[in-house]
N, C-alpha and C positions, 0 to 999 in steps of 0.2 A: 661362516657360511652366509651368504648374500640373502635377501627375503627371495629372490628370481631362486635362488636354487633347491630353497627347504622344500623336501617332500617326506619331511619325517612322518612317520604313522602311515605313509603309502604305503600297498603291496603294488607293482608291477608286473606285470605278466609278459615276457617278450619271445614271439615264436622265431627261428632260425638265430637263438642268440652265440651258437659257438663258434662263429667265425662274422669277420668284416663288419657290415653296420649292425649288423643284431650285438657282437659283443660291442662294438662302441654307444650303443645305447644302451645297453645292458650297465655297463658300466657308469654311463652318467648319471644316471637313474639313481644306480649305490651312492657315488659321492655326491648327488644331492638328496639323501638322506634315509630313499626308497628302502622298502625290502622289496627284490627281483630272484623274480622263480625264471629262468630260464628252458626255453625246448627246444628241444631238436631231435634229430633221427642218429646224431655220432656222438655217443657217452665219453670218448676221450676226449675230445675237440670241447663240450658241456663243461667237463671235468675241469679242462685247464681255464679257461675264463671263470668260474666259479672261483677259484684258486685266488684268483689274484683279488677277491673282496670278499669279506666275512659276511656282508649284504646279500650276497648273490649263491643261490640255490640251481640246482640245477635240477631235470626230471626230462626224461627221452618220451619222445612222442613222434608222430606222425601227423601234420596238419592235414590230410588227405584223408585219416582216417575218424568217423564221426564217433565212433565210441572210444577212439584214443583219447581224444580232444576231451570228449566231458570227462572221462577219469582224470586228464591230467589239471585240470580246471577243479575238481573236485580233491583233488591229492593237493595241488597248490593253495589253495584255501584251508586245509586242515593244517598244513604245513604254515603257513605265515601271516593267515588271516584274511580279513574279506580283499578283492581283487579291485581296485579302483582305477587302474591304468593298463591297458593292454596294446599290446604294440605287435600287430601284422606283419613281421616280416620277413617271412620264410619263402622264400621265391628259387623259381629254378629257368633257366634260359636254354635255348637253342635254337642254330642259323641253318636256313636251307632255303632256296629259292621256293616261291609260294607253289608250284607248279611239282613239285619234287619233295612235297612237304606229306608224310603220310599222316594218316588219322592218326595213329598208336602215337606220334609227335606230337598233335596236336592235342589229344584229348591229357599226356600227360603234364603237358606245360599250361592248360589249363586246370586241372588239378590240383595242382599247388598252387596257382596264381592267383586263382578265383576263388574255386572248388574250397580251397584251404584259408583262403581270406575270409572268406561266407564264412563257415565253421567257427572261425577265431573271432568272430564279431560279435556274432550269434550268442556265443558261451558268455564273450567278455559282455553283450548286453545283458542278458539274463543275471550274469552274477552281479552287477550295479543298479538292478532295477529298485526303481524304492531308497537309494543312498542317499538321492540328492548331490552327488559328486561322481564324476567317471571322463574317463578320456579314452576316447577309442581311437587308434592310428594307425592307417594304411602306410607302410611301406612300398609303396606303390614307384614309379618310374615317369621321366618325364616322355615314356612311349606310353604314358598312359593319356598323355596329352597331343600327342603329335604324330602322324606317323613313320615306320623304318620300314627300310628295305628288308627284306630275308629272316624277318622276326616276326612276321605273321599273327603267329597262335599268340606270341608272348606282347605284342602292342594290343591285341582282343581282348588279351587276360588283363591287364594293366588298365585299358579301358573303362572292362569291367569293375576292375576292383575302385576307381573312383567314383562310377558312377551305383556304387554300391554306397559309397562314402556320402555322397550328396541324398541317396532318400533315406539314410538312416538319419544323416542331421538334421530332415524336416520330419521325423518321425519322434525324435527323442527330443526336439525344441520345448525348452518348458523345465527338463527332467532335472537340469542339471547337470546334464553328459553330454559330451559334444561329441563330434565324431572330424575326421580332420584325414585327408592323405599329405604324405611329403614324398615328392618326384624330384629324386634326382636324376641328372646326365650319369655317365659314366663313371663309377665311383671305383677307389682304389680298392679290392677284394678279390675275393676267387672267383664270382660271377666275371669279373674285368678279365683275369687271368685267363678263365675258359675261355671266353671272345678273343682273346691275344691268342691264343693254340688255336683257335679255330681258323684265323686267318694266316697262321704259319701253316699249318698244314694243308692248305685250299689254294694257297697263292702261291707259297716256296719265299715269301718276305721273311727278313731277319725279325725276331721279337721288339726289337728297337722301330723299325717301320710298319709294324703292324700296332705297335702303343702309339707311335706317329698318328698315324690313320684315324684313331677313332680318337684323339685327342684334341684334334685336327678339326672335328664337327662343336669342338668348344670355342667358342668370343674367348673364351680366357685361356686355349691353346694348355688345358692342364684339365688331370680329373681332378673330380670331386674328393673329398676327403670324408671319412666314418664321422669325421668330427663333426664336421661343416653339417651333417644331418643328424647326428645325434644333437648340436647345439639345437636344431628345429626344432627335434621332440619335448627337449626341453622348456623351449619356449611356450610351447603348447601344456603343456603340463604344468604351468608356471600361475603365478597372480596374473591379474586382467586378461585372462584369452579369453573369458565366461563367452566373448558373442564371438569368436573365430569358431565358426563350425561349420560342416559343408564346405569348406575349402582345399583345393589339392594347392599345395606351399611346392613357387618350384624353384629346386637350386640346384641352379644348371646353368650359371655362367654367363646368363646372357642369351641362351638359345629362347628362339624364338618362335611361333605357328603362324 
C-alpha cells in the first residue's frame, strides 16, 4: 500500500454508504487501511456492502433524525474506536417545476440535504474535537455550485451544504481538522437512475435518451463514476491536504458557472 493510501488506525464514518458513492467510498476507505462504520435507513443494501470487506461495519440510522445520529456516532465509537474521518453523503433528490413545487417537497429534500448534513458534521465535529486530526466531507453536488432547472429545494440544499463546509473550515482552522465538500456532475447510481425514470415518465423518452440528456450537460459527454469521487475523498484524507480546507473539489468534467 502506497504512503497516499494508508489510513491504518482511522475509523471513518460514512452516511448514505449502502449504495452508489457512499459504498464506493466506503469501500476505498477499507482498502486504504480504514475501519468504516457505515449508515443508512436500508439494513439489506448496509448489509451487502459490509460483506464485501472485513473493514467495514454497518449500523441503520436516519441522518434527519438528531437523536439517531448521536446514538449512531456513539454505537460507532464503542464499536471501532475514536471517529477521525466522516463523510456526508446521504442525499435524496426530486424534479418539478419551481412553481408546482410543494412545501412537503421542499422541506424534505432539504432535510436530508442540509438538515442531515448539519447533524453529520456537527457529531463528526464534536467526536474529533481535541485529536488534533479529523476530516470532515461534504458529499455535496456540483448544483451546489451552480444552478438547475426543476431542482430548486435540492440546488438550496446543496448550496447550503457548502456553504456550511466553508464556515466550519474558518471555525476549526488551527485544530487540525479540515472540513472539504466534493461536487460531482451527474454520477453513475440510483440518484442518476431516479432522474432517468423521472424523465421517461414526464416526457415518454426511451431510457437511452433520457441518459442522452442529462449526459449531454457533460464537456466529457459521460457521467461521473463512484470512483472518480471516492478517488477525491481519498485524496483529502491523504498526506499534504493539512491546508485544503473550505474548498468544494469539483468533478464534473468540465462544467462550468
Amino acid at each position: 500500500m502506497s504512503a497516499m493510501q494508508n489510513l491504518a488506525g482511522r475509523h471513518a464514518l460514512v452516511t448514505g454508504g449502502g449504495s452508489g458513492i457512499g459504498a464506493a467510498i466506503a469501500t476505498a476507505l477499507a482498502e486504504a487501511g480504514a475501519a468504516v462504520t457505515i449508515l443508512g435507513r436500508r439494513r439489506e443494501a448496509l448489509d451487502a456492502v459490509a460483506a464485501k470487506h472485513e473493514r467495514i461495519r454497518a449500523l441503520t440510522a436516519d441522518v434527519t433524525d438528531e437523536a439517531g445520529i448521536i446514538a449512531a456516532f456513539a454505537e460507532a465509537k464503542s464499536g471501532s474506536g475514536p471517529i477521525s474521518i466522516v463523510i456526508a453523503n446521504a442525499g435524496a433528490a426530486d424534479s418539478a417545476p419551481f412553481a408546482r413545487t410543494s412545501l412537503e417537497q421542499f422541506e424534505r429534500i432539504v432535510a436530508v440535504n442540509l438538515t442531515g448534513t448539519f447533524l453529520t458534521l456537527r457529531e463528526g465535529a464534536r467526536a474529533m474535537a481535541g485529536s488534533g486530526w479529523g476530516r470532515l466531507i461534504v458529499i455535496a453536488s456540483v448544483a451546489g455550485l451552480k444552478g438547475y432547472a426543476y431542482v430548486a429545494p435540492y440546488t438550496a440544499a446543496k448550496h447550503g451544504a457548502v456553504g456550511l463546509v466553508r464556515s466550519l473550515a474558518i471555525e476549526l482552522a488551527g485544530t487540525g481538522i479540515t472540513a472539504n465538500a466534493v461536487c460531482p456532475a451527474y454520477t453513475e447510481s440510483p440518484m442518476l437512475e431516479q432522474a432517468v425514470s423521472n424523465i421517461v415518465e414526464k416526457t415518454g423518452r426511451s431510457e437511452s435518451e433520457a441518459r442522452e440528456i442529462l449526459s449531454g450537460k457533460n464537456p466529457l459527454k459521460r457521467f461521473i463514476t463512484p470512483e472518480e469521487v471516492a478517488a477525491a475523498v481519498l485524496y483529502l484524507c491523504g498526506p499534504h491536504s493539512d491546508a485544503m480546507t473550505g474548498q468544494a473539489l469539483s468533478i464534473s468534467g468540465g462544467e462550468t458557472w
